[in-house]
C-alpha positions as CSV (number, residue, x, y, z in Angstrom):
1,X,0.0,0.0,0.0
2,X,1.3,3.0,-1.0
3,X,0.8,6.6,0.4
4,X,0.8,9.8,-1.5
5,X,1.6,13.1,0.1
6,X,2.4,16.2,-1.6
7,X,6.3,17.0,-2.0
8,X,6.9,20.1,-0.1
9,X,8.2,23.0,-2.1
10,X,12.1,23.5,-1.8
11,X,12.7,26.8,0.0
12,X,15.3,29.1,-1.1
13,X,18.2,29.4,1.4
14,X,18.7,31.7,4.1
15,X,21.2,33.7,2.4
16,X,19.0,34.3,-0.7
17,X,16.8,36.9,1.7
18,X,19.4,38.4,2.9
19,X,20.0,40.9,0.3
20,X,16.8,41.7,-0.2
21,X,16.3,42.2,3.4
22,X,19.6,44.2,3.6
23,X,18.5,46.8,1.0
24,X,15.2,47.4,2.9
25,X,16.7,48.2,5.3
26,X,19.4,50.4,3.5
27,X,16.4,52.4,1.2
28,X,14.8,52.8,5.1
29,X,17.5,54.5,7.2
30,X,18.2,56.8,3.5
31,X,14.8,57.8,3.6
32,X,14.1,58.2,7.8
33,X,17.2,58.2,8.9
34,X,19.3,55.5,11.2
35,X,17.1,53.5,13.9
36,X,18.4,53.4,17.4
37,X,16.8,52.2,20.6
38,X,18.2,52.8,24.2
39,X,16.6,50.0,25.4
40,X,18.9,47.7,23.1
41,X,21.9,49.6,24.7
42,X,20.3,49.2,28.3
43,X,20.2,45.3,27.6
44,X,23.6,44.8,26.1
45,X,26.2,47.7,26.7
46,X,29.5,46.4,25.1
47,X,27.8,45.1,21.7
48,X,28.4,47.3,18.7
49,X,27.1,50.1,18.1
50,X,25.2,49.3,14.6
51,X,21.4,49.6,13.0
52,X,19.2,47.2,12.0
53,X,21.3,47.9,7.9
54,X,24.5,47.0,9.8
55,X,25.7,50.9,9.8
56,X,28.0,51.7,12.5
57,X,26.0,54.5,14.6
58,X,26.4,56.9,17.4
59,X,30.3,56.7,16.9
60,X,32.4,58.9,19.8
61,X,34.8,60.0,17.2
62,X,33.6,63.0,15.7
63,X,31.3,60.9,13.3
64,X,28.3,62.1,12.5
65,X,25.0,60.0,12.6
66,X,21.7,60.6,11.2
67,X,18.8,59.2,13.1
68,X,15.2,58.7,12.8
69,X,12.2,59.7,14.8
70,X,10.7,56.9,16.8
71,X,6.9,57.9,16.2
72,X,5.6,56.0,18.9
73,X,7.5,58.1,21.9
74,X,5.9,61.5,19.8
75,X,2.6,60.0,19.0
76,X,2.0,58.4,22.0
77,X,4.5,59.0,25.0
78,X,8.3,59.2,26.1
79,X,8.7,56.6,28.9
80,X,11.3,58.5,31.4
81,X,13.8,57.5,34.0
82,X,15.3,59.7,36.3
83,X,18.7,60.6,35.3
84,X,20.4,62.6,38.3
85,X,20.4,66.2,39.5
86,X,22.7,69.1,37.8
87,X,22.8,72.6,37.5
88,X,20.1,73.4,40.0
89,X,17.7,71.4,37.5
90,X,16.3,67.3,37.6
91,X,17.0,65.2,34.6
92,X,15.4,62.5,33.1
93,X,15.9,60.3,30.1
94,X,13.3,58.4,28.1
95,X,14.2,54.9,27.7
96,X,13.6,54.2,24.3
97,X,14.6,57.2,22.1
98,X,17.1,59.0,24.3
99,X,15.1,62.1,24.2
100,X,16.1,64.2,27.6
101,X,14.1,66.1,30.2
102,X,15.3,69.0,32.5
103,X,13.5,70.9,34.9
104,X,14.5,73.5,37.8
105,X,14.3,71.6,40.7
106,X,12.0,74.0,42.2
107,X,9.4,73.5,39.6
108,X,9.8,69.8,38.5
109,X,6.6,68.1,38.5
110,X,8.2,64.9,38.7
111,X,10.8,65.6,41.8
112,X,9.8,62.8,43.6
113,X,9.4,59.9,40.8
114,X,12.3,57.9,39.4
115,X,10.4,56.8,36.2
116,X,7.5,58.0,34.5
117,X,5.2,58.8,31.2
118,X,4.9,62.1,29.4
119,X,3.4,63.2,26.1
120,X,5.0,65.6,24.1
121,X,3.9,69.2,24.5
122,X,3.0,69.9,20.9
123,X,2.4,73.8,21.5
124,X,5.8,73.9,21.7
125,X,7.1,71.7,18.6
126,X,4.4,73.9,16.6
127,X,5.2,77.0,17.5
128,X,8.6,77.3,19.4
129,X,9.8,77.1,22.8
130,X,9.8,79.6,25.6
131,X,13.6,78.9,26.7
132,X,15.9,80.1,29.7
133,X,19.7,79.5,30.3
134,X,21.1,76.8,32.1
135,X,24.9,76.4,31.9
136,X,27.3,76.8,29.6
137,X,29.2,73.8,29.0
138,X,30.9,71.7,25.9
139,X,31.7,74.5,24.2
140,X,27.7,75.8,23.9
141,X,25.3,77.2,26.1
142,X,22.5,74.9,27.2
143,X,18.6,75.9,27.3
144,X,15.5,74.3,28.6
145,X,11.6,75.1,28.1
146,X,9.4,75.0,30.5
147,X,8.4,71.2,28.9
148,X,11.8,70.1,29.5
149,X,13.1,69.9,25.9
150,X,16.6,70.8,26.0
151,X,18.6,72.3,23.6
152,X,22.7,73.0,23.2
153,X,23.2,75.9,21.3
154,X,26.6,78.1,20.1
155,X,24.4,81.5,20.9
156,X,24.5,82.8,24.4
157,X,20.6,85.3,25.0
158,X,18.0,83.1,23.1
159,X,14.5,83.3,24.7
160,X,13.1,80.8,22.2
161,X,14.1,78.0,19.7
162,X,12.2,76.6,16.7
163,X,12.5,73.5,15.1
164,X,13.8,74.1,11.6
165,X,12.0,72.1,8.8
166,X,15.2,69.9,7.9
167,X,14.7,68.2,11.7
168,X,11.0,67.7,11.0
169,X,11.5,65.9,7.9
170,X,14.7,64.3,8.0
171,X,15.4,63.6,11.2
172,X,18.2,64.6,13.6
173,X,21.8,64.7,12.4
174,X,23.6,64.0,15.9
175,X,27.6,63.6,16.9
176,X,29.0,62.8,20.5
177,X,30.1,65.8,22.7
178,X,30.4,64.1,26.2
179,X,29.7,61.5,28.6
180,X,27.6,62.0,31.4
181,X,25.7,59.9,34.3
182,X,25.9,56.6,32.6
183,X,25.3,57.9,29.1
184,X,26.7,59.0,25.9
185,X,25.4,62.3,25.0
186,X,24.9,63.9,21.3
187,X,23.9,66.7,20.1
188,X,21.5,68.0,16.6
189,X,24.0,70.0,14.4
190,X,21.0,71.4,13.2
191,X,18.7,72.5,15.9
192,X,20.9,71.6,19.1
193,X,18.3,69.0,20.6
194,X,20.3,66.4,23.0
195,X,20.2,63.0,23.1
196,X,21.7,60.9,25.8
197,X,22.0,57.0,24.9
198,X,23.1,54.7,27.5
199,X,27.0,54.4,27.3
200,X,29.4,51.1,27.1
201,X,30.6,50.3,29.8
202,X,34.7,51.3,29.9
203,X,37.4,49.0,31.6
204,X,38.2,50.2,35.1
């Protein structure tokens, strides 16, 4: 007795996807920029810095990278962690994108917490924000809205910053400066917005 079954198709090898997959990828980070995730960072420090098309990113040298904007942390909301007190201000750092918080400690809502959620105040990414001094440090002077949003700037006096339209659209083009409180932290050539990204760990 004999039993038919249907011969299963041959499938093509791994390696036959991978190009197809790779330029995906490659035509996405041209178009949106780079993606990068703290989280990945958070869960393994010491593995090379690289996006999902195998670029080397967020390179201390001097290297510039250009990365994307994770929709879901504008769209939705940043998920923060405290990040340490300086300057007479509270930091915090969202977990995912990188995107930085700083508030006078007299005035910060979130004094007491060590993590929490926040949506983006988009008054502010419309229209501008209302801006004071902070410190001057790293060769620029640093600012912060009332929201938090932090900017590093080579102007000293500015009472408020816009975004300009090549942010918006292309994303931020961001190169190390300094590292500070367990992170590595970058800065938008283009419209000074910060971004701290957890840090490898160095040998002691």
């Amino acid at each position: 007795m004999y039993i038919f079954t249907k011969r299963p198709e041959p499938r093509p090898p791994a390696s036959a996807a991978r190009p197809a997959n790779g330029l995906l990828a490659w035509l996405s980070c041209a178009t949106f920029g780079h993606w990068v995730d703290n989280r990945m960072f958070r869960v393994a420090p010491d593995a090379p810095r690289r996006c999902r098309c195998d670029a080397r990113v967020l390179q201390e040298d001097g290297a510039e990278t250009r990365i994307r904007h994770i929709l879901s942390c504008f769209l939705r909301h940043h998920s923060y962690r405290a990040a340490g007190a300086r300057d007479g201000h509270h930091e915090y750092v969202c977990t995912r994108c990188g995107h930085p918080l700083l508030f006078e400690a007299g005035r910060s809502p979130y004094a007491h917490k060590t993590s929490f959620r926040k949506k983006a105040r988009y008054l502010c990414s419309l229209f501008g924000h209302q801006v004071h001094e902070v410190v001057d440090r790293e060769g620029f002077t640093e600012y912060a809205c009332g929201c938090g949003h932090t900017f590093l700037k080579r102007r000293r006096g500015l009472a408020r910053i816009t975004h300009p339209l090549i942010c918006v659209t292309a994303g931020h083009f961001v190169r190390f400066i300094a590292h500070r409180g367990g992170y590595a932290e970058y800065v938008c050539r283009n419209c000074g917005h910060t971004f701290c990204f957890v840090a490898a760990r160095r040998p002691v």
